[in-house]
C-alpha positions in Angstrom: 16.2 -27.2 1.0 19.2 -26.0 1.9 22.0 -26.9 -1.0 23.2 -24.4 -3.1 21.0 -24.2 -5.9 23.9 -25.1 -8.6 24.6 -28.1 -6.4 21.2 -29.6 -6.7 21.6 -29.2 -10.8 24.7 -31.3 -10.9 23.0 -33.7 -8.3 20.4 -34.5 -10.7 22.2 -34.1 -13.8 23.2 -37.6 -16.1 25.3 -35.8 -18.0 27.4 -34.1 -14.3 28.0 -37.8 -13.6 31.7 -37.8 -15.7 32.7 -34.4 -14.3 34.9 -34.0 -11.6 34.3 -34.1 -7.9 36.5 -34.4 -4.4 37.3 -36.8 -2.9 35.0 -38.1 0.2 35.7 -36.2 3.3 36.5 -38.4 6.1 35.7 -35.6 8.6 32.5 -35.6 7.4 31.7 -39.6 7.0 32.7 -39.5 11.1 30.5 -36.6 11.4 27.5 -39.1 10.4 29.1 -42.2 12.6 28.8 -39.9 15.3 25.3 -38.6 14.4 24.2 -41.9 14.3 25.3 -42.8 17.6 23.8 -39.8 19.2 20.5 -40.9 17.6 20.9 -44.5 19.0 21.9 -43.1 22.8 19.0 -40.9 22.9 16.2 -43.6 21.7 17.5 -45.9 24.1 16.8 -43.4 27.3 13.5 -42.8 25.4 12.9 -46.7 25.3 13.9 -47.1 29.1 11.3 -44.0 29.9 8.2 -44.3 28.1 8.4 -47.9 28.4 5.0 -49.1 27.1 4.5 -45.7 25.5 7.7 -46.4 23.1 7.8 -48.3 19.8 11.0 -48.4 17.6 9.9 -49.0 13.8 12.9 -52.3 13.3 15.8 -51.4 11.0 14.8 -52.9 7.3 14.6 -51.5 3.7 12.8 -48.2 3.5 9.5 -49.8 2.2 9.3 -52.4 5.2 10.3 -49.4 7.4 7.1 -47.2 6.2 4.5 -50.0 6.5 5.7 -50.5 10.2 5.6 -47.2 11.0 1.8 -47.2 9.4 1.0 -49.7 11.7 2.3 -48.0 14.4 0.6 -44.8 13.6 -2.5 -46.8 12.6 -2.7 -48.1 16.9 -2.1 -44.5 18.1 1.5 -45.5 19.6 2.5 -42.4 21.7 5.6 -42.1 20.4 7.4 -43.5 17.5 10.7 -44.0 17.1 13.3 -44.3 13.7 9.8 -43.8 11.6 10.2 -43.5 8.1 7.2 -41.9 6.0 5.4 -42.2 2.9 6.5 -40.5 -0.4 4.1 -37.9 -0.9 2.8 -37.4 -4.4 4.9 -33.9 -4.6 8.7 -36.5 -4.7 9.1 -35.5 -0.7 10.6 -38.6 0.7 11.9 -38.3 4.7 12.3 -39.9 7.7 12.1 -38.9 11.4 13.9 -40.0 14.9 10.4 -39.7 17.0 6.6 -38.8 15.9 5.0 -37.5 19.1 1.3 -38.1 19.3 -0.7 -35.0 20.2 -3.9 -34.7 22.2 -7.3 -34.8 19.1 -4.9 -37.2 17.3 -1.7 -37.0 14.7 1.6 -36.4 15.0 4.2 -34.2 15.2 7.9 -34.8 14.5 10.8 -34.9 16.2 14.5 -34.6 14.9 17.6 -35.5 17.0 21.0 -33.8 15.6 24.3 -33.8 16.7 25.1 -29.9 17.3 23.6 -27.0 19.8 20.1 -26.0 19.6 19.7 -23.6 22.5 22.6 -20.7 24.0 22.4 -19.4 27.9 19.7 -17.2 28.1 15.8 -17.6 28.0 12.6 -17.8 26.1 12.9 -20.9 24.1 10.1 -23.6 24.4 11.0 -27.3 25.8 10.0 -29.8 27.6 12.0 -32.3 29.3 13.3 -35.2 26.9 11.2 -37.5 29.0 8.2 -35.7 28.4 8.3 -35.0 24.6 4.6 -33.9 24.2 4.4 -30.6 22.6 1.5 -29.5 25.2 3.8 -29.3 27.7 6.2 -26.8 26.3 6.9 -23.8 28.3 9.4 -21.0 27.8 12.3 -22.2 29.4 14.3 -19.6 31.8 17.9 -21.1 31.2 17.9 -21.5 27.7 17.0 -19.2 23.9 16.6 -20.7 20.7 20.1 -20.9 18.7 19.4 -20.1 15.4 19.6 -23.4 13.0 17.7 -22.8 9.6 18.3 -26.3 8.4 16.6 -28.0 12.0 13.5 -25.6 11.2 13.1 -26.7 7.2 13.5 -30.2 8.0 10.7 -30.1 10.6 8.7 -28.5 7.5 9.5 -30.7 5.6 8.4 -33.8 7.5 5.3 -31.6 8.7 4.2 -31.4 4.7 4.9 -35.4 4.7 2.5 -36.3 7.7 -0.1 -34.0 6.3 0.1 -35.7 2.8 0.1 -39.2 4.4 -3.0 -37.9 6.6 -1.0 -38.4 9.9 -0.6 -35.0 11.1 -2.9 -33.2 13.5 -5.9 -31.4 12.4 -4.9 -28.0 11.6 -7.0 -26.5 14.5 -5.7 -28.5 16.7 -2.9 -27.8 19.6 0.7 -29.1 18.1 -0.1 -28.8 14.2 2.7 -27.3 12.2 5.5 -27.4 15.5 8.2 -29.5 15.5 10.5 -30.5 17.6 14.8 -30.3 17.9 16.7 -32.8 20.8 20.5 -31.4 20.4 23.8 -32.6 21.4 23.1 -31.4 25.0 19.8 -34.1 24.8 18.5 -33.2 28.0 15.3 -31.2 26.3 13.4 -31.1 23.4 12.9 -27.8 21.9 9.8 -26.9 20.3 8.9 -24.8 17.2 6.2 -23.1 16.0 6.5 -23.5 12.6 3.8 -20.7 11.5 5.9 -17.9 13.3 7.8 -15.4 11.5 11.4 -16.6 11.7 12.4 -15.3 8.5 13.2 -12.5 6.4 10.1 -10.7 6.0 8.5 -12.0 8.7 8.0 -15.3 6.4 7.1 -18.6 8.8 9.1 -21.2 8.3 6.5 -23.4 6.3 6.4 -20.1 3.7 10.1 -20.1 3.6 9.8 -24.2 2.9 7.4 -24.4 0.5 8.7 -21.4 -1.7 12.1 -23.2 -1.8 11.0 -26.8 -2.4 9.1 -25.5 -6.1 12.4 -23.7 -6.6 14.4 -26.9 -6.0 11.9 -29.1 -7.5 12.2 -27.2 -10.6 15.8 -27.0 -10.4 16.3 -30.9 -10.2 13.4 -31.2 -12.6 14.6 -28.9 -15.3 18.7 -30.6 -14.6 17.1 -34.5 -14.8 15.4 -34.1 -18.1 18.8 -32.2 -19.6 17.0 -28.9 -20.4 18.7 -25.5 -19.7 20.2 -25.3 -16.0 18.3 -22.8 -13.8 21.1 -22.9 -11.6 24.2 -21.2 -12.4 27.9 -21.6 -10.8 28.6 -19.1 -8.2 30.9 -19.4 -4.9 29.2 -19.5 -1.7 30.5 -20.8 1.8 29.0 -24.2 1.3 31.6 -24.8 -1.7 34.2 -25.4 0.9 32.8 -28.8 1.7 30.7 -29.4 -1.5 31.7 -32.7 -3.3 31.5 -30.5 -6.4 33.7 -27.8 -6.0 36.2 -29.0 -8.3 34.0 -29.0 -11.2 32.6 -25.7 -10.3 36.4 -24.4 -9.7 37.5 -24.9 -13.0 34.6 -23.3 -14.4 34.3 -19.9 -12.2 38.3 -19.8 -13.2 38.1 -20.0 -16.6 35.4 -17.3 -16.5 37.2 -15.2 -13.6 33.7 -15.6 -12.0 33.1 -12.2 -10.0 32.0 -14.7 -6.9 36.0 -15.6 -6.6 36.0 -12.1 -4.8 32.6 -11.3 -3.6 30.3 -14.3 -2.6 26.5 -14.3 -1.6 24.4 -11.4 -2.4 27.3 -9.5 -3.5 27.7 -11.2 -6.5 24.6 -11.5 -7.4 24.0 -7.8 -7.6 27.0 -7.2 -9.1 25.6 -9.7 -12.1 22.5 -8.1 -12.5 24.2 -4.6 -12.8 26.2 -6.7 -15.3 29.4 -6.6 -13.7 30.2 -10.3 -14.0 33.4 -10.9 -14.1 36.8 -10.0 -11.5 38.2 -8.2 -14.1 34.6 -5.6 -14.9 34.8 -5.3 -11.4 38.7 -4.1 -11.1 38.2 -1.7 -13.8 35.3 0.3 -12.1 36.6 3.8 -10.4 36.8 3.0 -6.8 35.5 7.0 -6.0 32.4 6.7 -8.0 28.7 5.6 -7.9 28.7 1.8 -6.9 26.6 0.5 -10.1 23.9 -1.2 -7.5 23.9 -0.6 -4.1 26.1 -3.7 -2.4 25.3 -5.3 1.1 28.6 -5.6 2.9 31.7 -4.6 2.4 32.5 -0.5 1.2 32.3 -0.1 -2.7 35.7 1.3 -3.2 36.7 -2.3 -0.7 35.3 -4.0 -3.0 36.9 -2.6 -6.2 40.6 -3.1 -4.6 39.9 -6.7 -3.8 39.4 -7.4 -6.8 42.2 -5.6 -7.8 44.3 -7.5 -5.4 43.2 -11.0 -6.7 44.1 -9.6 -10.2 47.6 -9.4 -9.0 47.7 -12.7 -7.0 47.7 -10.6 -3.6 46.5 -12.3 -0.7 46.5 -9.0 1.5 46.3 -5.6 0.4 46.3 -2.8 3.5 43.3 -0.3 3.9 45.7 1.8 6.0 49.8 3.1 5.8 49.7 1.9 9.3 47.6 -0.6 11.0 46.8 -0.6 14.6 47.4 -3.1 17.1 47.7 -3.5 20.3 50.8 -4.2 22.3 52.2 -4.7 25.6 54.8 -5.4 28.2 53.5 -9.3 29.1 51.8 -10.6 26.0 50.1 -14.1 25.7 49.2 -15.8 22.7 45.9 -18.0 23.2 44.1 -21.1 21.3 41.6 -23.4 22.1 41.3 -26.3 21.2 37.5 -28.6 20.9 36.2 -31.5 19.6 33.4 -30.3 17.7 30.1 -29.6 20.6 31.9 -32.0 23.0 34.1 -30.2 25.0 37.5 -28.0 24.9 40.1 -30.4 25.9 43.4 -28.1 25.1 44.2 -24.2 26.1 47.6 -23.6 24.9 49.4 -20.3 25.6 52.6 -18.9 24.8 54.2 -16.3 27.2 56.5 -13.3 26.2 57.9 -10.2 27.8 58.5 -7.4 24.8 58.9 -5.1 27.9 61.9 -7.1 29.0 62.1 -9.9 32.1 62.3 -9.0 35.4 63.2 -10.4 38.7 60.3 -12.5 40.0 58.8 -13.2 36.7 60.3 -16.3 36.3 57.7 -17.2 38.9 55.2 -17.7 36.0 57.3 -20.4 34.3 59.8 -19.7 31.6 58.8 -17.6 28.4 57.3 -19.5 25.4 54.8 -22.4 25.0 52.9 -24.3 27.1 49.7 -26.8 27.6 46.4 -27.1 29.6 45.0 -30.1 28.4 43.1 -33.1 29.8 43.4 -36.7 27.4 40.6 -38.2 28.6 37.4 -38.1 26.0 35.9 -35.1 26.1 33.2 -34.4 28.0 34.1 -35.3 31.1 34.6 -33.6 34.8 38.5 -33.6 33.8 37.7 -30.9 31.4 37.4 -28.4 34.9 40.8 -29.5 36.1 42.6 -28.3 32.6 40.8 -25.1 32.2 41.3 -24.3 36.2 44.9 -24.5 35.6 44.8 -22.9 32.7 42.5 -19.8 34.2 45.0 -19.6 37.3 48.2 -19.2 35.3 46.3 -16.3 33.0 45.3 -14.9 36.2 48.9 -15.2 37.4 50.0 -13.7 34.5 47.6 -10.7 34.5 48.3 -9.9 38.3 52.2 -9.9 38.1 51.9 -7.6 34.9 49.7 -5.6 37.2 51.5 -5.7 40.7 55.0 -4.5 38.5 53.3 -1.4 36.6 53.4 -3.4 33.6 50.7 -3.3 30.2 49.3 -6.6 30.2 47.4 -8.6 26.4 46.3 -11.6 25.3 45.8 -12.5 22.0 43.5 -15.1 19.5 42.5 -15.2 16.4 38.5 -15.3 16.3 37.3 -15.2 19.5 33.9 -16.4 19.0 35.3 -20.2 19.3 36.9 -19.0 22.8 35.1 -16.7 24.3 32.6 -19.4 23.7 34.4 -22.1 25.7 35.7 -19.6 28.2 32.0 -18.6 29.1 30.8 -22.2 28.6 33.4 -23.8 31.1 32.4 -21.5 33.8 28.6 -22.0 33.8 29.3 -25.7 33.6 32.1 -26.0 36.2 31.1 -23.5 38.0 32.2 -24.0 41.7 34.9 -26.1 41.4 38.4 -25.5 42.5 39.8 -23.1 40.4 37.3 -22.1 38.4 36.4 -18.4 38.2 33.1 -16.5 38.2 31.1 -15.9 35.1 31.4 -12.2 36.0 35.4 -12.6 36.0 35.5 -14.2 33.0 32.8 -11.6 31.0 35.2 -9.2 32.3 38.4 -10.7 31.1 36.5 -10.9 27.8 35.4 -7.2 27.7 38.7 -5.7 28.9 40.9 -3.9 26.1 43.6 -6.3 26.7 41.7 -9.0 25.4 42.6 -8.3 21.8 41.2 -10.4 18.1 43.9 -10.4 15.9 40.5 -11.6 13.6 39.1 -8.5 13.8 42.2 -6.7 13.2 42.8 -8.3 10.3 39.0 -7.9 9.4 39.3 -4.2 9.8 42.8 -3.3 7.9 43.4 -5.9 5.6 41.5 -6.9 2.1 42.0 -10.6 2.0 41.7 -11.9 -2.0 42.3 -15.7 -0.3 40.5 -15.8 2.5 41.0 -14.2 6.2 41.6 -17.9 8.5 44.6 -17.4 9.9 45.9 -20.1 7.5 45.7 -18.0 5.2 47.1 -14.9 6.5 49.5 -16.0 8.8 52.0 -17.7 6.0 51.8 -13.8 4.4 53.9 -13.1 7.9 56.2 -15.7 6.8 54.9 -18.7 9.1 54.9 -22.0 8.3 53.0 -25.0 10.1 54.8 -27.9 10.9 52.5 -30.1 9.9 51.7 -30.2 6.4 47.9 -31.3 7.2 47.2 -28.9 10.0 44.0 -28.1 10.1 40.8 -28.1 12.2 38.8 -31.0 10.4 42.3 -33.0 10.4 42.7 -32.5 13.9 38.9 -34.1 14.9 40.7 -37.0 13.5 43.9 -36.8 15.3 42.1 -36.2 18.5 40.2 -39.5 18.2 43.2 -41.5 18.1 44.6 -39.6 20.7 41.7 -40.5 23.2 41.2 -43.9 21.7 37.6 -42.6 21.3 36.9 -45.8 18.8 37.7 -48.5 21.3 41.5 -48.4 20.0 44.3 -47.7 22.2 45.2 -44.4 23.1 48.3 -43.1 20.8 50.5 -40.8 22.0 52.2 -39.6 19.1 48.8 -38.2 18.0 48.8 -36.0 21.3 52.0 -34.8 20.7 50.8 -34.1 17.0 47.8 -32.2 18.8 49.9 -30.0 21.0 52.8 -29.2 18.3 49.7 -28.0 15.8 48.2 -26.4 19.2 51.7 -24.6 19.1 52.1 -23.5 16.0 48.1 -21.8 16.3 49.7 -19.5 19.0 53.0 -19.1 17.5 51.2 -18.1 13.9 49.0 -15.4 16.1 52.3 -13.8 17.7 54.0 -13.6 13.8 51.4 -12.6 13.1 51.1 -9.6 14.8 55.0 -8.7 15.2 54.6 -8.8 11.2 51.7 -5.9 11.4 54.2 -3.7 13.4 57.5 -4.3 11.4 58.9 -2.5 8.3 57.8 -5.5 6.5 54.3 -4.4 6.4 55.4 -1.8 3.8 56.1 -4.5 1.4 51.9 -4.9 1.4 50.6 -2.3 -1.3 47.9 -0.1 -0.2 44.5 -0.7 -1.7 44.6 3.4 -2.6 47.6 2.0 -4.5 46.3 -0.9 -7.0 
C-alpha cells in the first residue's frame, strides 16, 4: 500500500522477471534480522506477563499457522500472539504480532516494528505494553503520535482481514477499526483510531486504505495478465532503495525522464501540462507563466535545474555571493547513531580562523577529535560520551566568549543532531555532566548554531542530489574510504561492538572514527569553498 506504483507493475509482471535489478542490500536483510528480534524480545515479556492470558500461534507453514490461530480465536484467548490470518476473498493475505481481544468480542490488531512511534510531547493514546487492551488507552502526557503512514495502513489492512474472516469487533462496538503500534522504545502500545481524519482531506485511514488497495489491485492485476501497464516509470525517493532501480534507470535516461530533476508531484504536473521530458523543461523561459502551477521549489528554480543537469552541473548558485556564517572559534560537528538505538559517536573538529591565542591551548590542540562509547548502544555509557562531549563544546563556547571572540558550530542537517542532542538530555538527564534541556534548546536556537544543509538548500540548485556526499566532493573533498556511507557504517559498527556474538574488531572502530572524520572535515571544505574565489567557478542559474 505503500510501493511506488511502477514497482508493484514490475513485481507482478512475468515478463520484468529477465530485466535488471540490484543487488540485495545487506543493510536492509540486517534491518529484518533485527526486526525479527525485536518482535521475539517483546512477545517474550508479553508471555512472562499475561501468563495464562497469552497464546503464541507455533512457528509452521502459513496454512498450519492460520488454523491455529482459528482455534485460538475460536476459545476467545485474550491475546494472541505471531497470528497469521485467513486470505480474504479480495487477495489480502497478512499476518500480525498480537490480536487483542476487546470487551463484546473480536479482535483488534497489534503490530510491533523496529523504529519510533511517539516524539516528546503529548496527546497520543497508549496503554502500558502490559496492559494492551484498547479500553484502557488514555492520552498520554509524555508522548504525541510520530507520524508513520505505513504503521497506520498496515493496521487497515489487517482490520479489513479480521472483518472478512468475521474475527473483528462488531462495528458498534468499543475497539472496532483501532489498531495498535509497540515501537522500538516497547514500553507502550499506541493506539489508533483508524476512522479519524489523518489524511489529506481529512480522509481516515481505512478511506485512504481501501482507495489504494483497488488502485494496487488493479495495478498488479492489469501487470500479471500482461495488459497495458497503469503504472508508469517516474523517480521518487523510494527508488533509492528499490530493487528495481536499475531497470527503471536506464529507462527514465534514455527518455531524459523530467522526474531525473523534479520528483513527486512535481513531475507529475509538469506531465500533464505536457512538459515530459528534462530537455521541454530547460527550454521554457525561466521569467514567464509556469505552464501549471508547481508545489515546491520557485518556477524559474526549476527551469535552471534542469538546465544544470543538461550540462552535467551538480551545483548551480542562486546568488553571486552566498552567505554563511563565520567566526573566530569554529567547530565542525557529526553525530554518529545506530539506527533508533542510540548515538554512540560525537566527533568535532576545532579551528581558530581568528588566530590562536594564549590560553587556548587549554581546549586541546586544533583539529579532530572523538566522544564515543564502544559498548552496544543503548546503554548508560552513552551519558558518559555525550557528557564529555557537551563539556568540551561548553568549554569551547565560554573561552570564545570570556576572550571577546565570535564563536560557531557547524553540521550538515541538523535534524539527525538536534535530535540526539535533545534526546540525550531528557534520557540522561541528571547525570554528571549532562546539561539542561533548556541549555541545550538554547544551544540549538542560538545563531551560532549554523546548517551548512540549509545553506546549501537555500543558494545552491543541486542536479545530483543535496547529501553532503554529493556536494561536498564539488569543494574538492574526497572520503577516504571508498564505501563511506551511512548504511555501510550500520554494518561497520556491528563489528565494531561485536553486536552478533563475534569479537569486538578494532580496526572497524578506527574505520568508524576516520569516516566520522572525514563527515566533519567535508562540512569545514565545505564551507571555506562557499567563501573562496573558487565559488566563481559555479555558474549562476541567471546564467544557464
Amino acid at each position: 500500500m505503500t510501493r511506488c506504483r511502477r514497482r508493484i507493475h514490475l513485481d507482478n509482471d512475468p515478463q520484468a522477471a529477465s530485466e535488471p535489478r540490484a543487488l540485495p542490500d545487506p543493510a536492509l536483510e540486517q534491518r529484518r534480522a533485527d526486526a525479527a528480534e525485536h518482535r521475539a524480545r517483546i512477545a517474550a515479556e508479553l508471555a512472562g506477563a499475561l501468563d495464562e492470558g497469552w497464546h503464541s500461534v507455533p512457528e509452521g507453514d502459513r496454512a498450519s499457522r492460520i488454523a491455529a490461530t482459528a482455534e485460538l480465536v475460536e476459545a476467545g484467548v485474550p491475546v494472541i500472539g505471531n497470528a497469521a490470518l485467513p486470505q480474504d476473498p479480495a487477495g489480502r493475505r497478512g499476518a500480525a504480532e498480537l490480536l487483542v481481544r476487546v470487551p463484546g468480542g473480536g479482535y483488534a490488531p497489534v503490530i510491533v516494528v523496529r523504529h519510533r512511534v511517539t516524539d516528546p510531547g503529548s496527546g497520543a493514546f497508549t496503554t502500558p505494553l502490559r496492559e494492551p487492551w484498547p479500553a484502557l488507552a488514555a492520552p498520554d502526557p509524555a508522548r504525541k503520535v510520530r507520524s508513520q503512514p505505513r504503521d497506520l495502513l498496515r493496521l487497515a489492512h489487517l482490520v479489513r482481514m479480521l472483518q472478512a474472516a468475521g474475527w473483528a469487533p462488531a462495528a458498534d462496538v468499543q475497539g472496532s477499526d483501532v489498531g495498535g503500534v509497540v515501537g522500538l522504545d516497547a514500553d507502550v502500545v499506541v493506539w489508533h483510531d483508524l476512522r479519524a481524519g489523518h489524511w489529506p482531506g481529512l480522509r481516515s485511514t481505512m478511506d485512504e486504505y481501501d482507495a489504494r488497495f483497488v488502485d494496487r489491485e488493479a495495478v498488479s492485476r492489469a501487470a500479471a495478465a500482461g495488459g497495458p501497464a497503469l503504472a508508469a516509470p517516474s523517480r521518487v525517493l523510494e527508488c533509492r532503495s528499490c530493487p528495481w532501480w536499475p531497470t527503471c534507470e536506464t529507462v527514465l535516461s534514455e527518455a531524459r525522464d523530467v522526474s531525473l530533476v523534479v520528483r513527486g508531484e512535481t513531475a507529475v504536473a509538469l506531465r500533464e501540462a505536457g512538459i515530459r521530458t528534462v530537455d521541454e523543461l530547460a527550454a521554457l523561459d525561466p521569467t514567464g507563466e509556469p505552464p501549471v502551477a508547481l508545489p515546491g521549489m520557485p518556477f524559474a528554480d526549476t527551469v535552471a535545474l534542469a538546465r544544470g543537469w543538461g550540462r552535467g552541473l551538480a551545483v548551480v548558485r542562486r546568488v553571486p555571493r552566498v552567505p554563511v556564517r563565520r567566526a573566530d572559534v569554529e567547530v565542525d560537528v557529526d553525530m554518529e547513531s545506530f539506527g533508533e538505538s542510540g548515538a554512540y559517536l560525537w566527533g568535532a573538529l576545532l579551528t581558530f580562523p581568528g588566530g590562536v591565542r594564549e590560553g587556548d591551548d587549554a581546549l586541546g590542540p586544533e583539529g579532530y577529535r572523538s566522544f564515543a562509547t564502544w559498548e552496544p548502544v543503548p546503554t548508560e555509557d552513552e551519558a558518559r560520551s555525550f557528557a564529555e562531549f557537551w563539556t568540551w563544546l561548553s568549554r569551547v563556547r565560554a573561552r570564545a566568549e570570556e576572550t571577546g571572540r565570535t564563536f560557531a558550530a557547524y553540521c550538515y542537517n541538523e535534524q539527525a543532531e538536534n535530535r540526539w542532542l535533545l534526546g540525550s538530555a531528557r534520557r540522561f538527564a541528571g547525570r554528571p555532566g549532562i546539561p539542561p534541556i533548556a541549555d541545550v534548546e538554547e544551544f540549538i536556537a542560538a545563531d551560532s548554531w549554523v546548517d551548512l544543509f540549509a545553506v546549501v538548500n537555500d543558494w545552491f540548485l543541486c542536479a545530483q542530489g543535496k547529501g553532503l556526499k554529493k556536494v561536498a566532493p564539488v569543494a574538492g573533498f574526497a572520503w577516504r574510504d571508498p564505501e563511506a556511507g551511512g548504511e555501510n557504517s550500520m554494518r561497520w559498527y556491528r563489528d565494531a561492538v561485536g553486536m552478533d556474538g563475534a569479537e569486538p574488531d578494532p580496526a572497524q572502530r578506527m574505520r568508524l572514527l576516520e569516516y566520522n572524520a572525514d563527515d566533519v572535515h567535508a562540512t569545514h571544505a565545505l564551507r571555506h569553498w562557499m567563501c573562496s574565489p573558487s565559488i566563481d567557478d559555479v555558474p549562476l542559474a541567471s546564467e544557464l
